[in-house]
PDB file with SEQRES, HELIX, SHEET and CRYST1 records, atoms N, CA, C and O in Angstrom:
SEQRES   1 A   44  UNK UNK UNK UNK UNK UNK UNK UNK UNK UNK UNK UNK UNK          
SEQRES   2 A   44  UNK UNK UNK UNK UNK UNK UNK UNK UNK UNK UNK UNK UNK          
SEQRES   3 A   44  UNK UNK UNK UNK UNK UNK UNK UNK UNK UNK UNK UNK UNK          
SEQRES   4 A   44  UNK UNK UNK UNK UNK                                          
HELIX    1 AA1 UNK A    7  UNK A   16  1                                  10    
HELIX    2 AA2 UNK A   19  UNK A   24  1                                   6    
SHEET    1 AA1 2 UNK A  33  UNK A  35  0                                        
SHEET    2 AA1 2 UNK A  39  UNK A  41 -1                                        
CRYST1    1.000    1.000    1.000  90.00  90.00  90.00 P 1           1          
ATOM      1  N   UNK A   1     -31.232 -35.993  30.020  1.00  0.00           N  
ATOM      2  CA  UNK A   1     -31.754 -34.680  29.716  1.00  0.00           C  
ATOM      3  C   UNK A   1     -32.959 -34.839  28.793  1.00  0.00           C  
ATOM      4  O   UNK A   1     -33.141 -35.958  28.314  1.00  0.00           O  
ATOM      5  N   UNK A   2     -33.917 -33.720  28.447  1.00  0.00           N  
ATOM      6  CA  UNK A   2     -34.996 -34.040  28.141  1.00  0.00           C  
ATOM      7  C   UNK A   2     -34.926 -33.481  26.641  1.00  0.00           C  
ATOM      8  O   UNK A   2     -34.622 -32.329  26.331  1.00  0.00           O  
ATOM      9  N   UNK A   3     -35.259 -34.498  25.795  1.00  0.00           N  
ATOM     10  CA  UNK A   3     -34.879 -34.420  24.123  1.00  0.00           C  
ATOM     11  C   UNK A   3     -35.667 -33.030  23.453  1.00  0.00           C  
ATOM     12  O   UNK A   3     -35.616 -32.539  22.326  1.00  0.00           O  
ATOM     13  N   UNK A   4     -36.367 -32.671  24.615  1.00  0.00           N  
ATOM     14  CA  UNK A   4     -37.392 -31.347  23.918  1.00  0.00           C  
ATOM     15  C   UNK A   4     -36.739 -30.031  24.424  1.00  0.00           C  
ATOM     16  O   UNK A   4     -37.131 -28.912  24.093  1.00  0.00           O  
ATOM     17  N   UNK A   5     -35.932 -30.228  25.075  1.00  0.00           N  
ATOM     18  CA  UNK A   5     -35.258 -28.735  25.823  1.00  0.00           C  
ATOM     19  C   UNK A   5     -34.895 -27.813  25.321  1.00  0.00           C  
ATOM     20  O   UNK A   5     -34.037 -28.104  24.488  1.00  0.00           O  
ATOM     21  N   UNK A   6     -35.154 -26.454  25.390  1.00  0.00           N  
ATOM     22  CA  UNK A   6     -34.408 -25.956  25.369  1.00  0.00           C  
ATOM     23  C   UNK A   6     -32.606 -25.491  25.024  1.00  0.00           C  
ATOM     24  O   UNK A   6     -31.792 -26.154  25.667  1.00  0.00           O  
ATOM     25  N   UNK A   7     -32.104 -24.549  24.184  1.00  0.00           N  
ATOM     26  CA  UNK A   7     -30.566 -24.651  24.186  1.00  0.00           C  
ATOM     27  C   UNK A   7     -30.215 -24.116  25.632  1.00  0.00           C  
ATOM     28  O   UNK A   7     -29.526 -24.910  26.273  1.00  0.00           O  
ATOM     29  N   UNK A   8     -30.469 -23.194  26.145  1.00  0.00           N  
ATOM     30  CA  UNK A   8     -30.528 -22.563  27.251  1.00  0.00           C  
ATOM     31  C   UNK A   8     -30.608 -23.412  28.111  1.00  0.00           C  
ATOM     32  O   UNK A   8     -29.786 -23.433  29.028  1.00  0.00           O  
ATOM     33  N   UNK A   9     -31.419 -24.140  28.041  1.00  0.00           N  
ATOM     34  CA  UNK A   9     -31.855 -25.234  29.586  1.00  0.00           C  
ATOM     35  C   UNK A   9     -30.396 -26.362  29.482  1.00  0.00           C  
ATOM     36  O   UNK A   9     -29.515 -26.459  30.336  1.00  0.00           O  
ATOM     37  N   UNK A  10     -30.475 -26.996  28.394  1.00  0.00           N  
ATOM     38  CA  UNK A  10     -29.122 -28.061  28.282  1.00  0.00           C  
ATOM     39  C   UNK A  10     -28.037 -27.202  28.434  1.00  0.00           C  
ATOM     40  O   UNK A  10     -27.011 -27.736  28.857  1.00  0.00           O  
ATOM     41  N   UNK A  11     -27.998 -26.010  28.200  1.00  0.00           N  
ATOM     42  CA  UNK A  11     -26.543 -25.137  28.383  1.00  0.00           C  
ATOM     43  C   UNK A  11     -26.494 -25.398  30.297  1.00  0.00           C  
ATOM     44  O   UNK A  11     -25.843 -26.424  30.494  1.00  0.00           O  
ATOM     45  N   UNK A  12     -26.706 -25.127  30.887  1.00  0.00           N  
ATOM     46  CA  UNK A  12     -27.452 -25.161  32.201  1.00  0.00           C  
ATOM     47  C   UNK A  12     -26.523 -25.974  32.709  1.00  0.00           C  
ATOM     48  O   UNK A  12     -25.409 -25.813  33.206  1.00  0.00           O  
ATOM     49  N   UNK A  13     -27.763 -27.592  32.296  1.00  0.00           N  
ATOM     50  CA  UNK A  13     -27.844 -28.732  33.128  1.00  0.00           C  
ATOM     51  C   UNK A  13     -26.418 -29.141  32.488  1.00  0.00           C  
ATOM     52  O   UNK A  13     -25.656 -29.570  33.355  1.00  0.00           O  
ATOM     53  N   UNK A  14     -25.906 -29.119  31.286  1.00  0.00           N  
ATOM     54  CA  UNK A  14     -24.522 -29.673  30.875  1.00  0.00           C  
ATOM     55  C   UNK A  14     -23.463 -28.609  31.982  1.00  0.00           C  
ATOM     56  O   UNK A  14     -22.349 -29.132  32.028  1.00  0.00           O  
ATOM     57  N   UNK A  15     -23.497 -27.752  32.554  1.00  0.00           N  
ATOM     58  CA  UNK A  15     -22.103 -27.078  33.458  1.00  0.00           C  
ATOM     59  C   UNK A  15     -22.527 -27.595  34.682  1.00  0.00           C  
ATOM     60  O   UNK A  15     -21.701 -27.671  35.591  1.00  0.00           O  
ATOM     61  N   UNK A  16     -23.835 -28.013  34.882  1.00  0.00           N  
ATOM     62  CA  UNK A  16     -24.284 -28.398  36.260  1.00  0.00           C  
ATOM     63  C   UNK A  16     -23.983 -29.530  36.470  1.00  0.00           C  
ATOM     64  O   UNK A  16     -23.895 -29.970  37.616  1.00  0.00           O  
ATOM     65  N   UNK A  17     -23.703 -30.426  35.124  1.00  0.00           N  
ATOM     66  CA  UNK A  17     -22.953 -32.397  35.462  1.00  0.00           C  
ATOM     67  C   UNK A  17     -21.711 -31.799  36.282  1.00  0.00           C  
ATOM     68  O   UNK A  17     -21.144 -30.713  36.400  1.00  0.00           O  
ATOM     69  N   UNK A  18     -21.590 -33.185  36.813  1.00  0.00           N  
ATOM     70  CA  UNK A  18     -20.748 -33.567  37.945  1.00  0.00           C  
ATOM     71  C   UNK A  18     -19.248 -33.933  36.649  1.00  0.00           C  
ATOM     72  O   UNK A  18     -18.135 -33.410  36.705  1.00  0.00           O  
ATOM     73  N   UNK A  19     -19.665 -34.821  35.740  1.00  0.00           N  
ATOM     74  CA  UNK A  19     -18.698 -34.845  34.918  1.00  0.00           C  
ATOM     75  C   UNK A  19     -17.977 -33.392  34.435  1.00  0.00           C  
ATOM     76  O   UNK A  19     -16.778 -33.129  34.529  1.00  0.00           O  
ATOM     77  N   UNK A  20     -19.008 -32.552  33.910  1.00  0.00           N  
ATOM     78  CA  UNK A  20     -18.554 -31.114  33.280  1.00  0.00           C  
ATOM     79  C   UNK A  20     -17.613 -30.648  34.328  1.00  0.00           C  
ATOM     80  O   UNK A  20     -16.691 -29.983  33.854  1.00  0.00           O  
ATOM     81  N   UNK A  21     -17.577 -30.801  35.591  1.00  0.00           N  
ATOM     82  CA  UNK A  21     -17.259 -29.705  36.866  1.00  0.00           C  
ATOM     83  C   UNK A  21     -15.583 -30.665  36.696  1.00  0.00           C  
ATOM     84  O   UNK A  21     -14.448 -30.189  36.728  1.00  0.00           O  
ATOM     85  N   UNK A  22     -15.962 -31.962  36.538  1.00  0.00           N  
ATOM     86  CA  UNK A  22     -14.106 -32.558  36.525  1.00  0.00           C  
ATOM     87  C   UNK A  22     -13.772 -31.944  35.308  1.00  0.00           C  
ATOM     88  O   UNK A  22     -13.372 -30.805  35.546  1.00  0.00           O  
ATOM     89  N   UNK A  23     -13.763 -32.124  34.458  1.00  0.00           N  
ATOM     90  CA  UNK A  23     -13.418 -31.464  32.990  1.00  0.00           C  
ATOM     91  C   UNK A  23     -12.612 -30.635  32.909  1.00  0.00           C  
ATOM     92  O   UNK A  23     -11.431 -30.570  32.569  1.00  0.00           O  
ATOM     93  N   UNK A  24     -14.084 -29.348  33.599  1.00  0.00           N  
ATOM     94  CA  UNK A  24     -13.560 -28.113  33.463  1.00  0.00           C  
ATOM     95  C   UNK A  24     -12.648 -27.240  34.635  1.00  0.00           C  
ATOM     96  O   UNK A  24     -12.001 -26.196  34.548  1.00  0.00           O  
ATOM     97  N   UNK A  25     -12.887 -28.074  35.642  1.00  0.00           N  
ATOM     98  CA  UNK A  25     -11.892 -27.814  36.917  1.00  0.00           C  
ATOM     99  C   UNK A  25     -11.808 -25.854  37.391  1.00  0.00           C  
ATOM    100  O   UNK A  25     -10.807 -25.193  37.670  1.00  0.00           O  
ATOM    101  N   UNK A  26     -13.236 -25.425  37.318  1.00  0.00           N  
ATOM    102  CA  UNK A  26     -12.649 -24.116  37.280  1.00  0.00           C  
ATOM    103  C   UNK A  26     -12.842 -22.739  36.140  1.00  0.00           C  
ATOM    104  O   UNK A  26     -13.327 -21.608  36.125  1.00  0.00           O  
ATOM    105  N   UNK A  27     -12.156 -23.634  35.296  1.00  0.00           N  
ATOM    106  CA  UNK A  27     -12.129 -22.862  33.881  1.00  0.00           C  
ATOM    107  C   UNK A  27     -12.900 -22.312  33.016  1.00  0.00           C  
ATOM    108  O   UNK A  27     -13.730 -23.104  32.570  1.00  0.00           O  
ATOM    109  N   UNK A  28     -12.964 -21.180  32.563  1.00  0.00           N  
ATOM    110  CA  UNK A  28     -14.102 -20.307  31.834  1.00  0.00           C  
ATOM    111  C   UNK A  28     -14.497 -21.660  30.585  1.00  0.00           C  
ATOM    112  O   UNK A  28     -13.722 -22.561  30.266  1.00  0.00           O  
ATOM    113  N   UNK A  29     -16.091 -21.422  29.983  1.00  0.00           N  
ATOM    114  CA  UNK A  29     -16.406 -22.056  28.853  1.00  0.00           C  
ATOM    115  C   UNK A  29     -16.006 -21.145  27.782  1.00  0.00           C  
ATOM    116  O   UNK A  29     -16.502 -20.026  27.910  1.00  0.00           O  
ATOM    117  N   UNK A  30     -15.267 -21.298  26.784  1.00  0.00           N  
ATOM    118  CA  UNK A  30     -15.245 -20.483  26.058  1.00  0.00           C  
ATOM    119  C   UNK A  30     -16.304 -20.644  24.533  1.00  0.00           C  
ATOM    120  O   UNK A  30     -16.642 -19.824  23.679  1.00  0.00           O  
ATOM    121  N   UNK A  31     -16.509 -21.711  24.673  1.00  0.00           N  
ATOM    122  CA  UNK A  31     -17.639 -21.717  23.868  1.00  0.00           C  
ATOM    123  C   UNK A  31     -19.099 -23.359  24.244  1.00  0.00           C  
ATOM    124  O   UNK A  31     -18.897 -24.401  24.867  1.00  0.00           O  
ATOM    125  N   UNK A  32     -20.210 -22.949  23.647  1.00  0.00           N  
ATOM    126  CA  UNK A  32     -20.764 -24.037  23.778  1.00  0.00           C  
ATOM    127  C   UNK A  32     -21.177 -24.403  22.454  1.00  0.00           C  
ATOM    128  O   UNK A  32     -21.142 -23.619  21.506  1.00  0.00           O  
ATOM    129  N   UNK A  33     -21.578 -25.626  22.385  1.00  0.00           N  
ATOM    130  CA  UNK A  33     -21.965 -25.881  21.107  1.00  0.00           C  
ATOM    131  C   UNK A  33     -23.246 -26.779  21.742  1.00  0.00           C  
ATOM    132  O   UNK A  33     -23.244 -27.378  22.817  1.00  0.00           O  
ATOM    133  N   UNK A  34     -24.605 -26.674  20.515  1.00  0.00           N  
ATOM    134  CA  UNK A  34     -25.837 -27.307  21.258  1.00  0.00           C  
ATOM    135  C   UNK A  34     -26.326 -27.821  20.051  1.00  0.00           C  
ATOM    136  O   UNK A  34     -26.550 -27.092  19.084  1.00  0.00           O  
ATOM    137  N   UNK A  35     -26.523 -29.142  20.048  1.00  0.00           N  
ATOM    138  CA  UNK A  35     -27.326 -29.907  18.808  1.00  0.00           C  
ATOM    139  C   UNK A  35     -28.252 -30.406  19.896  1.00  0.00           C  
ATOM    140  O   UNK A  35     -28.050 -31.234  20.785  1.00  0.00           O  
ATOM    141  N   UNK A  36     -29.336 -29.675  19.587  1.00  0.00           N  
ATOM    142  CA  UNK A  36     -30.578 -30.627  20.035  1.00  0.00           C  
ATOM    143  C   UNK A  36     -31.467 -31.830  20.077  1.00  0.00           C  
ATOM    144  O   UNK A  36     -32.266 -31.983  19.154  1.00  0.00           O  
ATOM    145  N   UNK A  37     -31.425 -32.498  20.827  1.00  0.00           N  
ATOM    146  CA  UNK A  37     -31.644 -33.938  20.974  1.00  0.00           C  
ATOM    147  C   UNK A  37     -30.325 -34.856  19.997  1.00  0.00           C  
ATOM    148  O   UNK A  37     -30.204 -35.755  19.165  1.00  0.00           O  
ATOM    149  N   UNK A  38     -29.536 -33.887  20.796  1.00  0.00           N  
ATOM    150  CA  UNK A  38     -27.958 -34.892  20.297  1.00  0.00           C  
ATOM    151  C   UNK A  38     -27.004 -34.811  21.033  1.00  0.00           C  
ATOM    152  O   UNK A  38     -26.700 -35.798  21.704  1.00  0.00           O  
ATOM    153  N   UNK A  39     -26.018 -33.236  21.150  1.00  0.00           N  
ATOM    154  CA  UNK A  39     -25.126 -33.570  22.301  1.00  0.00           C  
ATOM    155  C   UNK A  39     -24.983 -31.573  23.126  1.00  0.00           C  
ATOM    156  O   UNK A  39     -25.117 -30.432  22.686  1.00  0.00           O  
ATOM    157  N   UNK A  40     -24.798 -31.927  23.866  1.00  0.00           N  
ATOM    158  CA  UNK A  40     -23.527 -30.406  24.558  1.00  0.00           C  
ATOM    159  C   UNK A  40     -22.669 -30.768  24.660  1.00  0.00           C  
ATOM    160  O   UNK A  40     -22.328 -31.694  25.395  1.00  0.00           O  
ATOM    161  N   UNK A  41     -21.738 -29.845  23.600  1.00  0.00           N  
ATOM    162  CA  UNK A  41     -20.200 -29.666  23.746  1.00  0.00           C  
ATOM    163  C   UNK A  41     -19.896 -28.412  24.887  1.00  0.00           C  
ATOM    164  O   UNK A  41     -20.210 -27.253  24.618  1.00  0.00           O  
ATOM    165  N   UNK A  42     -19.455 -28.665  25.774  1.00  0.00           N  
ATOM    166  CA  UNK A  42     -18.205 -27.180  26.512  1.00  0.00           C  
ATOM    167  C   UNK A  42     -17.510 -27.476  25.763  1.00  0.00           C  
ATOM    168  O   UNK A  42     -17.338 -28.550  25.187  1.00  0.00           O  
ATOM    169  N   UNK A  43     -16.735 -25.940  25.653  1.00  0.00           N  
ATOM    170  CA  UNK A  43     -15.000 -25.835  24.973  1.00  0.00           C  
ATOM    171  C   UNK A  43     -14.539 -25.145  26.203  1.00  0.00           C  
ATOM    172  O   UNK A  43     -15.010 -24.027  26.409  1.00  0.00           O  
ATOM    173  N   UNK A  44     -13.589 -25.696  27.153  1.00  0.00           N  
ATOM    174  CA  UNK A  44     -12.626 -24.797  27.561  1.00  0.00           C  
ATOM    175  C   UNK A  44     -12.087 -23.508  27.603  1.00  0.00           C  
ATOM    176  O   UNK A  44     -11.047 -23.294  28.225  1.00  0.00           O  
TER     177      UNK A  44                                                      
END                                                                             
């Protein structure tokens, strides 16, 4: 992902991983958390 992005844009591309989709199997995000040029958390 690109270290200059957007929270919005990494909110995005993090539900759009292939990893996120096993994770979350379905399930609403109930929260996100966004440190820029560090990580996206989903919460379940």
């Amino acid at each position: 992902m690109p270290a200059d992005a957007d929270s919005a844009t990494l909110e995005q591309l993090a539900h759009a991983s292939d990893i996120a989709q096993k994770w979350l199997e379905g399930k609403a995000t109930r929260r996100v958390i966004v440190v820029p040029g560090k990580l996206v958390n989903l919460v379940p």
